[in-house]
C-alpha positions as CSV (number, residue, x, y, z in Angstrom):
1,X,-26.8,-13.2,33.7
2,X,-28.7,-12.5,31.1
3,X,-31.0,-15.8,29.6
4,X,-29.5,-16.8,26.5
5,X,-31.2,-17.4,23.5
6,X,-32.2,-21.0,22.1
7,X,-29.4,-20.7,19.7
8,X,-27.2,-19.8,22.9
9,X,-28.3,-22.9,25.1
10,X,-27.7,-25.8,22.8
11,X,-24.0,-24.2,22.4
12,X,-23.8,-24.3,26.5
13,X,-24.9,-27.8,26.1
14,X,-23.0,-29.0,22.9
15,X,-20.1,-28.1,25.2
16,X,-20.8,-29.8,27.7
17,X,-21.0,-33.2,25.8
18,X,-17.1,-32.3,26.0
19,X,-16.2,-32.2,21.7
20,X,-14.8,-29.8,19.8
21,X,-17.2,-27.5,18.2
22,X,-17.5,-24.6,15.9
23,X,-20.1,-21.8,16.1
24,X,-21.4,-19.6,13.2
25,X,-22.6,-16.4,14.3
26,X,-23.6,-13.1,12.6
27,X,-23.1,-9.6,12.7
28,X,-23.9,-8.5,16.2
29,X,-25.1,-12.3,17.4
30,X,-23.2,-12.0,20.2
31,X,-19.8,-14.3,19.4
32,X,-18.5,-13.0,22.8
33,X,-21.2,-13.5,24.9
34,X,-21.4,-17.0,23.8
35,X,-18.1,-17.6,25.0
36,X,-18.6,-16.0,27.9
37,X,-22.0,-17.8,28.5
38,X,-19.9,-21.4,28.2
39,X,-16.9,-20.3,30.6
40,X,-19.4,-19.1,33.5
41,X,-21.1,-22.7,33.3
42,X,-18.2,-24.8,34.0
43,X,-16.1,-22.9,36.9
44,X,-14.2,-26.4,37.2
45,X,-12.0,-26.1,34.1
46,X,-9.1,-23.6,32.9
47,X,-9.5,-22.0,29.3
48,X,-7.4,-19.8,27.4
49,X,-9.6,-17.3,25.3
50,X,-7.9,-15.8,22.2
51,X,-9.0,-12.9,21.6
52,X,-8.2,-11.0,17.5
53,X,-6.6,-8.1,18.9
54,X,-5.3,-6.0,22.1
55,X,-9.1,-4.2,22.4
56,X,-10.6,-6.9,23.0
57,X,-8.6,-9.3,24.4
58,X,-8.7,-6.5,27.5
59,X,-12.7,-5.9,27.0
60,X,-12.2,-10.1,27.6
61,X,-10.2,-9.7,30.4
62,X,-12.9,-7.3,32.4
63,X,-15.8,-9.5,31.7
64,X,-14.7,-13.4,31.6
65,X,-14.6,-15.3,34.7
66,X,-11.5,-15.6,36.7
67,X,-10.6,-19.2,35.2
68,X,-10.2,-18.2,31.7
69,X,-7.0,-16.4,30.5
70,X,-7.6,-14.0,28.1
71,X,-4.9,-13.3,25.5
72,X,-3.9,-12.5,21.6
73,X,-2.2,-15.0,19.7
74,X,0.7,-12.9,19.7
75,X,0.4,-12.3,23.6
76,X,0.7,-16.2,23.9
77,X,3.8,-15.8,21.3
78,X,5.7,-13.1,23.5
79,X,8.5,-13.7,25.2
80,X,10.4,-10.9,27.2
81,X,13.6,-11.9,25.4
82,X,12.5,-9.7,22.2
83,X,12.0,-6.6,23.5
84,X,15.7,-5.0,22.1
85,X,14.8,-6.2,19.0
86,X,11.4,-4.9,19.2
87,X,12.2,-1.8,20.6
88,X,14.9,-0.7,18.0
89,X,13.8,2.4,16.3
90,X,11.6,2.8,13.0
91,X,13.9,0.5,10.4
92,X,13.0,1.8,6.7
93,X,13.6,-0.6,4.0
94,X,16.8,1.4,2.9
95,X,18.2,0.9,6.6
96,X,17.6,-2.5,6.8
97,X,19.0,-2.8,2.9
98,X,22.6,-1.7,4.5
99,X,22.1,-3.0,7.5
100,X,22.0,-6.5,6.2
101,X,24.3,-5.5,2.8
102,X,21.7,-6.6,0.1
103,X,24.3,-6.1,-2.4
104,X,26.6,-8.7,-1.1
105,X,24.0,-11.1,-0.8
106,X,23.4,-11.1,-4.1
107,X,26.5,-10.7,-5.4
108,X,25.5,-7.5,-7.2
109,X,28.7,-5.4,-6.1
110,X,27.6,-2.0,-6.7
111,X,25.4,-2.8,-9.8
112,X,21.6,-2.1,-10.2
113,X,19.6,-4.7,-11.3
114,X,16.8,-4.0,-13.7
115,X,13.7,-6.6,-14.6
116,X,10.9,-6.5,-17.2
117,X,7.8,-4.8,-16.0
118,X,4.2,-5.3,-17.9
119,X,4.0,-1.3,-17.7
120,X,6.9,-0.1,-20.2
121,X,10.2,-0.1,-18.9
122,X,12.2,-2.1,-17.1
123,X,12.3,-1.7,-13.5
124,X,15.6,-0.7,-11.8
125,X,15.6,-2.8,-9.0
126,X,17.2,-0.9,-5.8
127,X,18.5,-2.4,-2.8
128,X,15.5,-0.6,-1.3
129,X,13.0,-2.1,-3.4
130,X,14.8,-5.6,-3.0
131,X,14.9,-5.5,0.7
132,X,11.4,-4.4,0.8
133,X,10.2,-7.4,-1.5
134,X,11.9,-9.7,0.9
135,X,10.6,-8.1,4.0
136,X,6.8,-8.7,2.8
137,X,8.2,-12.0,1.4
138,X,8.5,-12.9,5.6
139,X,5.6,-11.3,6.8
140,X,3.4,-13.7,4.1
141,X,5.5,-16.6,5.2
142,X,4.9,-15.8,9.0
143,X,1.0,-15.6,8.6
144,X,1.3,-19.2,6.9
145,X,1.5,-22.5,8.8
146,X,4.5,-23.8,6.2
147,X,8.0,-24.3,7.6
148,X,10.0,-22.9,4.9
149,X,10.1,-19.8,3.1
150,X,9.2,-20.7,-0.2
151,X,8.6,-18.6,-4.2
152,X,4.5,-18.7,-3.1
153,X,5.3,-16.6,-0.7
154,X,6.5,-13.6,-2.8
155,X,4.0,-11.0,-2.8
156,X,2.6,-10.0,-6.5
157,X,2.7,-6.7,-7.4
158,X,1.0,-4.3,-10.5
159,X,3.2,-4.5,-13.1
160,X,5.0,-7.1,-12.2
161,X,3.0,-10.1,-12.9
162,X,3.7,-11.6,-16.0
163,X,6.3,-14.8,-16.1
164,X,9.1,-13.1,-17.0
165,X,8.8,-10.2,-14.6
166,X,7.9,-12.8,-11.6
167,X,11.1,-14.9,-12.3
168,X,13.0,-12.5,-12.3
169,X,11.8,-11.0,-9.1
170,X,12.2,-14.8,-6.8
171,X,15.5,-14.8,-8.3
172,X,16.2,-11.3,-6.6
173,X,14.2,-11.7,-3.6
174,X,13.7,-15.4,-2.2
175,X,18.1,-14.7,-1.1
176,X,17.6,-12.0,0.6
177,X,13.9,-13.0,2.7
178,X,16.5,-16.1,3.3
179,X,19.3,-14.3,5.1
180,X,16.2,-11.6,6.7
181,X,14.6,-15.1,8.2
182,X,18.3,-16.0,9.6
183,X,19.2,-12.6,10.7
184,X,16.0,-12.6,12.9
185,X,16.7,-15.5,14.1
186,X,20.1,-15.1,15.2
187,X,21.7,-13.9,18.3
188,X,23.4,-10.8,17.2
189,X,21.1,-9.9,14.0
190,X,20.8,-6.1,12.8
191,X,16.8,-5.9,11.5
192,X,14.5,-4.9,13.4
193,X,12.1,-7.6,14.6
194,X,8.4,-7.7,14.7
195,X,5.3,-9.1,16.3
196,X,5.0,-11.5,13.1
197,X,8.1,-12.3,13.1
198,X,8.5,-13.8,16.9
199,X,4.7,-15.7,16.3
200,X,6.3,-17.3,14.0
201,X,9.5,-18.4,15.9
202,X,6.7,-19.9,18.4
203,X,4.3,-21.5,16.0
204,X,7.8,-23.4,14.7
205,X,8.6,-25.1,18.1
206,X,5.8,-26.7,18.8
207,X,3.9,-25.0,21.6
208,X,1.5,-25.8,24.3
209,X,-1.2,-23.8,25.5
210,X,-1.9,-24.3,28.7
211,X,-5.5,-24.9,29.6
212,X,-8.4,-27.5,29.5
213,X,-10.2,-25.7,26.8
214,X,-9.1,-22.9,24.0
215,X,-11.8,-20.4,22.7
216,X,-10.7,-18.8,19.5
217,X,-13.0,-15.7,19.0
218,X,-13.3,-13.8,15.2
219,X,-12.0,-17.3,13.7
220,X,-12.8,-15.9,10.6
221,X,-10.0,-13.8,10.9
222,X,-7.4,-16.1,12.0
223,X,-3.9,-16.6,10.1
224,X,-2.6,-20.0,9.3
225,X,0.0,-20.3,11.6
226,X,-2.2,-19.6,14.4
227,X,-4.8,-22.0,13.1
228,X,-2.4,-24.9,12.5
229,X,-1.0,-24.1,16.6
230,X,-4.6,-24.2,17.9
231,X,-5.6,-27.4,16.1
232,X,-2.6,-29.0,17.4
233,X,-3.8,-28.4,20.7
234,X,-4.9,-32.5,21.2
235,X,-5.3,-32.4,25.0
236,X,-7.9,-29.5,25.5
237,X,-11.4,-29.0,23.7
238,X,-11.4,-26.4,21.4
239,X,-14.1,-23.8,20.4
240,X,-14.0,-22.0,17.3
241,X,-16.4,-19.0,17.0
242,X,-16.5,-16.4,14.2
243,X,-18.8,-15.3,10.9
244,X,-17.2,-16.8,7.6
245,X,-19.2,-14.5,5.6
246,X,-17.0,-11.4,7.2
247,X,-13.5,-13.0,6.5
248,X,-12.3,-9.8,4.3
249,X,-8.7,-10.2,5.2
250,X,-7.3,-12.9,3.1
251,X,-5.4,-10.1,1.6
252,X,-3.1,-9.9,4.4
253,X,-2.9,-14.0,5.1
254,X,-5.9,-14.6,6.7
255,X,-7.5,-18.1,6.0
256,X,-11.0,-18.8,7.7
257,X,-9.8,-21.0,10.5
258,X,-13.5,-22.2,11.2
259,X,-13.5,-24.3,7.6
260,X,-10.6,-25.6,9.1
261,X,-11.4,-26.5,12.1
262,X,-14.8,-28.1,10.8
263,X,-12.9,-30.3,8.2
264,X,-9.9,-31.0,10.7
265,X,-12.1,-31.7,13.7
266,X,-14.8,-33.2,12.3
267,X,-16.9,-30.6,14.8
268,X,-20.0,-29.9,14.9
269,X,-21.3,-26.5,13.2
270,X,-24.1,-24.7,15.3
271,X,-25.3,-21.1,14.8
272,X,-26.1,-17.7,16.1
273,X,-27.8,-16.0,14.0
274,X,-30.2,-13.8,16.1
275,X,-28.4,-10.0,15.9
276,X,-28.8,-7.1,18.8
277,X,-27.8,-4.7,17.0
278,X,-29.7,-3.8,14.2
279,X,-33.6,-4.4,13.7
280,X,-35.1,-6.3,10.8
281,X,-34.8,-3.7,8.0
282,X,-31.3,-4.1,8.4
283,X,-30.9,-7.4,8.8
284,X,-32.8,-7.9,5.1
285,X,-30.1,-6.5,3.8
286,X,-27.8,-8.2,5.6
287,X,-29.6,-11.1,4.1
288,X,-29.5,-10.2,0.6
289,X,-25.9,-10.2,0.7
290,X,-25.4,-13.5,2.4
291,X,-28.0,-14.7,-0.5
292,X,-26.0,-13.7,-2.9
293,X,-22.6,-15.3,-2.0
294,X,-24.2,-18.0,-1.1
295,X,-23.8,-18.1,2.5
296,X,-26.2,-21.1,4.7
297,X,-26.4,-18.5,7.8
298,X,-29.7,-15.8,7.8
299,X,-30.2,-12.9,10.3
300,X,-32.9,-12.6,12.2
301,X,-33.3,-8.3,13.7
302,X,-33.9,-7.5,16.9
303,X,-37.6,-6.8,17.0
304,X,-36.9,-4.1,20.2
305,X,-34.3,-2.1,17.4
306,X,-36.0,0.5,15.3
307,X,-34.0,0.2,12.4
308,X,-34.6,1.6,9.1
309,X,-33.2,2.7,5.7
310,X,-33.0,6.2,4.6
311,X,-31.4,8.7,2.3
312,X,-28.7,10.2,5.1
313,X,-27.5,13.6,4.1
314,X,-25.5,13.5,7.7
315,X,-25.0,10.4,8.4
316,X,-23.1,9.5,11.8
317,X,-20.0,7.3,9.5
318,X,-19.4,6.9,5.7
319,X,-17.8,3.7,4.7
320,X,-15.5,3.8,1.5
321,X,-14.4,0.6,-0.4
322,X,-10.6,2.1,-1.0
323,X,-8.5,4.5,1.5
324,X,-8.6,6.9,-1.4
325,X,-12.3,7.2,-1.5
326,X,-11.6,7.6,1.9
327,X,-9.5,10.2,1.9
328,X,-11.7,11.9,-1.3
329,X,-14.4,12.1,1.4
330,X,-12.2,13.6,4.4
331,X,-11.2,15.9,1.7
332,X,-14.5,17.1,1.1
333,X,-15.8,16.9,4.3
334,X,-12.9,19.5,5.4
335,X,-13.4,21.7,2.6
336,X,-16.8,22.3,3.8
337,X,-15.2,23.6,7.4
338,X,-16.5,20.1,9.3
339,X,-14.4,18.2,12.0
340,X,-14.0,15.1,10.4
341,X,-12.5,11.7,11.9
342,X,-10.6,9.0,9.5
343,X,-10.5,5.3,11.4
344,X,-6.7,4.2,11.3
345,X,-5.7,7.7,11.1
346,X,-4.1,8.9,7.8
347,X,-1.0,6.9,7.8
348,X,-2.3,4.7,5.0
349,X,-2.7,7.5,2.1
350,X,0.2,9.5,3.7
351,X,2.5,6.7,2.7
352,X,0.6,6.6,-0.5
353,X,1.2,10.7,-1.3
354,X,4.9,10.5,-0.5
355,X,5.0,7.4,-3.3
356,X,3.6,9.7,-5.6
357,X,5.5,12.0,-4.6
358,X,8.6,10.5,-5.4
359,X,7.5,9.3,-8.8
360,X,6.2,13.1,-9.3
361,X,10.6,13.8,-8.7
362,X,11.8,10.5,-10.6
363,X,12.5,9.1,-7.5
364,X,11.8,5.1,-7.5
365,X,9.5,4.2,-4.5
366,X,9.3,0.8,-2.7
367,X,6.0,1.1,-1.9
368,X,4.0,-2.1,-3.0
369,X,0.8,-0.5,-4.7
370,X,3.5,1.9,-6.9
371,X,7.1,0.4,-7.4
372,X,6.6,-1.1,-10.5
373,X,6.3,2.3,-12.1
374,X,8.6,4.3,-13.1
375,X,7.1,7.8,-13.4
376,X,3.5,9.1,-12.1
377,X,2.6,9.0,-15.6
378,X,3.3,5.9,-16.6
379,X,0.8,5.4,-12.7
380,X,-2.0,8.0,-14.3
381,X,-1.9,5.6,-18.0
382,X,-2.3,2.3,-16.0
383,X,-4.7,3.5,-13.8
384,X,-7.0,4.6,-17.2
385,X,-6.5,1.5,-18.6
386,X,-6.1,-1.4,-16.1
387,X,-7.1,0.0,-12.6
388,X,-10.2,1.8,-11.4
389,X,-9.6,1.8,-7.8
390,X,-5.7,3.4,-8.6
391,X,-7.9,5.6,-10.7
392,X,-9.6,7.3,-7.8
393,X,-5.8,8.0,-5.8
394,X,-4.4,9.4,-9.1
395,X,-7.4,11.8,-9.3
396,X,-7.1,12.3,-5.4
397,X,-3.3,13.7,-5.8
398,X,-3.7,15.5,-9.2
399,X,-6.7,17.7,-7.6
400,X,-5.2,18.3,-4.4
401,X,-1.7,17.6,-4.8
402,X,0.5,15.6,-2.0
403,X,1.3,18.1,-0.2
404,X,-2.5,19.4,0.2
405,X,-3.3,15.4,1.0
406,X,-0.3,15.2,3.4
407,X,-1.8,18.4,5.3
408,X,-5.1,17.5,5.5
409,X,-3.9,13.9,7.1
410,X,-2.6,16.8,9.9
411,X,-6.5,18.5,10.1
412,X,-7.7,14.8,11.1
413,X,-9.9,14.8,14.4
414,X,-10.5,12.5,17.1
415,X,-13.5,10.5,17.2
416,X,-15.0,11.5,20.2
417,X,-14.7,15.1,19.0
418,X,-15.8,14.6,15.1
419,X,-19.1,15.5,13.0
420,X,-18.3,12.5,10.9
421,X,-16.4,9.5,10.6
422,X,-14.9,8.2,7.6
423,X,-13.7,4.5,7.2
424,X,-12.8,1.9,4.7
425,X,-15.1,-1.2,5.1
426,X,-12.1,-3.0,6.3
427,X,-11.4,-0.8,8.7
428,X,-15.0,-0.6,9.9
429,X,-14.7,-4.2,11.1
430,X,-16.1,-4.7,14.7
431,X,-17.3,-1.1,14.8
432,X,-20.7,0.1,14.9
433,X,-22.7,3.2,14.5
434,X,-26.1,4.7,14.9
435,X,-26.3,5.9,11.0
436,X,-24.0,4.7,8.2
437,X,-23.7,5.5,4.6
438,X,-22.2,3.2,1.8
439,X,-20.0,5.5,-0.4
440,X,-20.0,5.3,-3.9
441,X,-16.7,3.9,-4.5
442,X,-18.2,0.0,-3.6
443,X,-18.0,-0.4,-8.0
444,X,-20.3,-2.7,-9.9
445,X,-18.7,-5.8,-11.7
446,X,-19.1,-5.5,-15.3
447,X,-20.7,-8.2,-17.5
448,X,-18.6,-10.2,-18.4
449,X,-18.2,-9.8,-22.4
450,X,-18.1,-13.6,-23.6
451,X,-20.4,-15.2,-20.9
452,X,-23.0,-12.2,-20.1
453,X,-23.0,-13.1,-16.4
454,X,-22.4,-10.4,-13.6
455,X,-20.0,-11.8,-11.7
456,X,-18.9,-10.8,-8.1
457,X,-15.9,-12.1,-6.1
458,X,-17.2,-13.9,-3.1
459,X,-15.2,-11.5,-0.9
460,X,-16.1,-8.5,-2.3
461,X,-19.6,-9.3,-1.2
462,X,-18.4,-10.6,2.0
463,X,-16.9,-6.9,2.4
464,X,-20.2,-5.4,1.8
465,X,-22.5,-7.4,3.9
466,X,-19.6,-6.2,6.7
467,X,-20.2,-2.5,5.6
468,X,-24.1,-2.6,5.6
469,X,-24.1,-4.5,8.8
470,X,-22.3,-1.5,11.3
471,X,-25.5,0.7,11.2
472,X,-27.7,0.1,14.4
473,X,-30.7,2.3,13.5
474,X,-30.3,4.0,9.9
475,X,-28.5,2.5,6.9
476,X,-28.3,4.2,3.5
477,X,-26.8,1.8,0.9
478,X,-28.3,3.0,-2.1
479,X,-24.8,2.8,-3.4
480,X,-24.8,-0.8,-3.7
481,X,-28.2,-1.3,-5.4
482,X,-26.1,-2.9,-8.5
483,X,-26.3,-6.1,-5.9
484,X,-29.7,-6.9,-7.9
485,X,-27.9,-7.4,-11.2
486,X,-25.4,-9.9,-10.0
487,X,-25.8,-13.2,-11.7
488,X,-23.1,-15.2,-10.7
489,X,-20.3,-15.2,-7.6
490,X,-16.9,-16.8,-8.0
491,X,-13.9,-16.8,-5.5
C-alpha cells in the first residue's frame, strides 16, 4: 500500500477515535483512496461504501477490501419487486397523460386549459404539458428529504414565472403529481416507474443500512433524501467525503450533504488538499477560483506532474458551459472532416432540436427549457432580450437547421476512437484529460448597473474551478480571464 500523505494519516486516525467525521478534499486528492486507506486499517468492522454512480461503485467494488459493501444509493433502494414497472417500455408524457386520464383528474372534460405566460400569449396547457409538469413535480419531490408533495416542489419554467402564471400552474399540476405519487405507489398503477421514484419509497420507511460504518463518497453531490437516510443511520459511524466547491448539481436537487453532515453531526472537518493529478501551474488556477468564491480549502500540485498552461490549438477535450456551445463545437469540429466524441452522447440537444422543431410547425412542446412558448419566434425574441445562453441554441438551429443538428447527433464517435472530445463542464465531472480547453461560452457577469460590482453566482464559479481542474498536463483557460474583474460572489 501506498504511504499516505500527512493529510491522509490523521483521517486514518480521526477514525479510529471512533466519531463521525467529514473530509474535504480537492480535485484529484484522492477522496477514494482515503476511504479505501480507512477500510484496509480496521479488517474487524463491516462498512457499506456509497458510491455516486454505477462506475464507480464497481471501480469500488474491485479495489475495497472484502468487508466493505460497495453500492449506489439507489442499489441500497432496489428491490427485485420493481422490475415490471421498471422494465415497461419508453412512457412519453402523452402516454402517461392517457394512461392516467389527466383530463378527468382535473375535471377538464375535453377542454384545454390556457394560463398567462410573461412571453405574450397565453399558454394552452395540454394534457401533455400538464402531465409533464407533474412528472418533474415527483422527480424534485423524490430528490428532497420532505414527506409530502408540496407547491415548492413545482419546477419553474421561462415564461412562466410571474405570480399569476405560477398560480395558475400549482393549480394545474400539484392534482395530477398527487394521483402520479399514488399511481406509483399502488399495486396495479399504469406509469412507468423509475429509479427516483422507488428511492424514494425507501427513504419513506425508514431504512437500515446494515453495517458498522457508512462511507458516503462525492457527498457534494448527494440529494436530500439520501442525506436525511444516511444521517439517520445512529448505530454505525459515518464518513462523509466529497469537495463542496464542485457541488454544480443543485439544479437537479442536489444539496451538499457534507454541510449537513458537519452542522447535524457536529463532525469534525479535516482536509485533503494535496492533488495527483495536475502539477502546480494548474493547481494556481484551481486556487484562484476557490479565492474567489470564497472557499477555506487550497491545492497544493503534484511537484512530479509537469503541468502547464498554453494556447491549445488541438487540445485533447473542450469543455462548453451550455450543451449548445457544445454541440456548436461538434458542429464545427465535423465540418472540418474530424472524428469528434460528445460526453453523454447527443440525446440532450436532440431533444432540444425536436422542441424547436415543433414550435418551427406550431406544434406545443413539453419540453421544459421551451413550453412556455408558443412559436420559435416568440423563442428567437426572448432569447435577444432575456436569455443569452438560449441565444447560442436559437443560433445553433437557425444555421444548421434541426434536421442538420439531429444528423450530426448520428456522425457522433466513440471516445476511444475520437480526435476530440467535447463536454459540458457538468458533464466533465469526475473525468480527466491530458489537455483541456475552456470554450468561450463560460460568459462574464455584467456590472451590475446600480451597485458597480461584478457579481458571480457562487456556483457558477464552483462550475469553473470543476472545468479548469480536468486537465493533467496542459490547460488553456484564456476564456475565463474575466475571473480578474469579479468583485463580488453571491449564491
Amino acid at each position: 500500500m501506498v504511504d499516505p500523505t500527512p493529510e491522509q494519516a490523521n483521517a486514518i486516525a480521526t477514525y479510529g477515535d471512533g466519531i463521525d467525521m467529514v473530509m474535504q478534499a480537492g480535485a484529484g486528492c484522492g477522496k477514494s483512496s482515503t476511504l479505501k486507506m480507512i477500510a484496509k486499517s480496521d479488517p474487524r468492522r463491516r462498512m457499506t461504501y456509497v458510491a455516486y454512480n454505477k462506475a464507480i461503485q464497481v471501480d469500488a467494488a474491485r479495489s475495497f477490501p472484502q468487508t466493505v459493501v460497495c453500492k449506489t444509493g439507489h442499489g441500497l433502494a432496489f428491490d427485485p419487486q420493481y422490475l415490471p414497472r421498471l422494465n415497461r417500455p419508453r412512457q412519453t408524457a402523452h402516454d402517461a397523460a392517457q394512461a392516467l386520464d389527466v383530463k378527468s383528474i382535473l375535471g377538464i372534460l375535453g377542454a384545454t386549459p390556457a394560463i398567462p405566460t410573461d412571453v405574450g400569449a397565453p399558454k394552452a396547457m395540454t394534457s401533455r404539458i400538464i402531465m409533464r409538469v407533474a412528472l418533474d413535480t415527483v422527480t424534485r419531490w423524490c430528490h428532497s428529504a420532505d414527506p409530502e408533495i408540496t407547491a415548492r416542489h413545482v419546477p419553474a419554467y421561462d415564461g412562466l414565472t410571474g405570480k399569476e402564471p405560477r398560480a395558475a400552474l400549482l393549480a394545474l399540476a400539484l392534482p395530477v403529481a398527487h394521483a402520479v405519487w399514488a399511481d406509483l405507489t399502488g399495486e396495479d398503477g399504469v406509469l412507468k416507474m423509475s429509479h427516483d421514484h422507488y428511492l424514494k419509497i425507501w427513504a419513506l420507511s425508514g431504512p437500515t443500512i446494515p453495517g458498522d460504518v457508512v462511507l458516503l463518497d462525492e457527498a457534494q453531490d448527494t440529494n436530500d433524501v439520501l442525506t436525511a437516510v444516511l444521517l439517520a443511520q445512529e448505530h454505525a459511524q459515518r464518513i462523509a467525503v466529497g469537495d463542496s466547491s464542485q457541488a454544480i448539481y443543485e439544479w437537479r436537487g442536489a444539496n451538499d450533504a457534507l454541510k449537513k453532515f458537519t452542522t447535524a453531526l457536529a463532525a469534525p472537518e479535516l482536509t485533503l488538499s494535496q492533488s495527483f493529478r495536475f502539477g502546480p501551474a494548474i493547481a494556481e488556477r484551481a486556487n484562484l477560483w476557490l479565492s474567489t468564491i470564497d472557499a477555506p480549502l487550497r491545492l497544493t500540485g503534484w511537484e512530479k506532474c509537469e503541468s502547464a498552461l498554453a494556447s491549445l490549438r488541438d487540445p485533447d477535450a473542450i469543455l462548453c458551459r451550455t450543451n449548445s456551445g457544445a454541440m456548436g463545437i461538434v458542429m464545427e469540429a465535423l465540418g472540418a472532416g474530424r472524428k469528434v466524441a460528445l460526453v453523454g452522447g447527443g440525446g440532450d440537444i436532440q431533444r432540444l432540436a425536436w422542441a424547436a422543431e415543433a414550435l418551427q410547425d406550431g406544434r406545443p412542446t413539453d419540453h421544459p427549457e421551451l413550453m412556455a412558448f408558443s412559436s420559435w419566434q416568440a423563442v428567437r425574441e426572448y432569447a435577444e432580450e432575456e436569455d443569452q445562453s438560449l441565444a447560442v441554441l436559437v443560433k445553433l438551429i437557425d444555421e444548421h437547421g434541426t434536421a442538420g443538428i439531429q444528423a450530426a447527433v448520428k456522425q457522433l464517435a466513440t471516445e476511444d476512437q475520437a480526435e476530440l472530445v467535447v463536454s459540458t463542464a457538468h458533464r466533465s465531472k469526475g473525468r480527466e484529460w491530458p489537455s483541456v480547453k475552456i470554450h468561450g461560452d463560460f460568459k462574464a457577469p455584467k456590472p451590475d448597473p446600480k451597485t458597480g460590482l461584478t457579481v458571480l453566482r457562487r456556483e457558477e464559479g464552483r462550475l469553473a474551478y470543476v472545468a479548469v481542474t480536468r486537465a493533467r498536463e496542459l490547460l488553456d483557460d484564456v476564456a475565463l480571464d474575466w475571473v480578474h474583474g469579479i468583485t463580488a460572489v453571491s449564491d
